[in-house]
C-alpha positions, 0 to 999 in steps of 0.5 A: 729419948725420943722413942722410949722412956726408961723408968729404972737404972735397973733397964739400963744395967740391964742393958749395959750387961748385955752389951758387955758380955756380947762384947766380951764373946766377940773379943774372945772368938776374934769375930770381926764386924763389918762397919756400922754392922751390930749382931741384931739388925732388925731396926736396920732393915725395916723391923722385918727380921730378915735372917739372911740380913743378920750377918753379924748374928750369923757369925756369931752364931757359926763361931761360937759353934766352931769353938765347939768343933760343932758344925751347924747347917742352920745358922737361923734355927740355931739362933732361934733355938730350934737346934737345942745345941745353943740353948744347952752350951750357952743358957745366958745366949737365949736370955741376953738375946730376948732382951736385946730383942724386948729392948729393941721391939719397944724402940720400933717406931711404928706403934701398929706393931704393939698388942692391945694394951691390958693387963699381961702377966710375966709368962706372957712376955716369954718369947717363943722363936721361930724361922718362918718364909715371910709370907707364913710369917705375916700372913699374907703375900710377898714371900722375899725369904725367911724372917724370924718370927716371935710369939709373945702378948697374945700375937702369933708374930709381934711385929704384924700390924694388923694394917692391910694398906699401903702393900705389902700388908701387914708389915711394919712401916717404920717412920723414915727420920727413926723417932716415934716423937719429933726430937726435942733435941733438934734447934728446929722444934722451937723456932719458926724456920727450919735448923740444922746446924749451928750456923743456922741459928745464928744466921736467922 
């Protein structure tokens, strides 16, 4: 694809079981979506994982607690597994969500946010959550509410860049058409004139 190579079946079972059971705990609580909302909107709002903007996580979250007659105050820490309520009811939720996270951080399109490249171990990869204000998360000023902060591979948060220009710093700047690579499916990358469509191509 344009942002990420699968190199086994393997990471697409992976994937398609994850999807699955998330599916399944929808149906089953009866959770509705808004439209074109998913449960983890990171790559939506910029890679800055806002929690207040993860509605569909959010409500999951609160149902699935409901069903339990377990009325949570922190919906984000609950999330994150700083209320252990989650972690102990439903063990699978904390590993489909890391790697729905994992899958998701390697389709982000800015490449600042990846650590230096060396020779990392699987313990390294262990994400520890945390709900921090924006400001604690990435080190340095505005603070526009809480975000979900990961620590894994060496980085206190994985998705700080390092780079202090242009502001606010340190923040993730996600190329604005979605690809990390221009798309080879696109008529446009072998012809002289910009395509978009069909009739374009026949009109040329």
């Amino acid at each position: 694809s344009e942002t990420i190579e699968v190199t086994a079946p393997e990471l697409n079972i992976a994937r398609t079981a994850v999807v699955s059971y998330f599916s399944g705990v929808l149906e089953h609580l009866a959770i509705k979506k808004g439209k074109d909302e998913t449960l983890f909107d990171w790559d939506i709002h910029g890679w800055m994982l806002w929690t207040e903007k993860e509605k569909g996580l959010g409500r999951l979250v609160k149902k699935l607690c409901a069903a339990h007659l377990y009325q949570v105050g922190d919906w984000p820490a609950a999330a994150a597994g700083l209320d252990q309520y989650m972690g102990h009811t439903w063990p699978e939720y904390e590993c489909f969500r890391d790697i729905i996270f994992w899958w998701k951080y390697f389709l982000c399109t800015d490449l600042n946010v990846f650590p230096a490249t060396k020779d990392y171990i699987p313990m390294h990869a262990y994400l520890k959550w945390n709900v921090a204000d924006e400001q604690n998360a990435f080190g340095s000023a505005p603070n526009r509410g809480k975000v979900f902060q990961l620590s894994a591979l060496g980085k206190e948060h994985l998705m700080t860049t390092g780079q202090n220009w242009p502001h606010p710093a340190n923040r993730p700047k996600p190329k604005a058409t979605g690809l990390r690579w221009p798309s080879a499916a696109q008529a446009s990358q072998y012809t002289k004139q910009p395509v978009r469509t069909e009739d374009d191509l026949l009109y040329m």
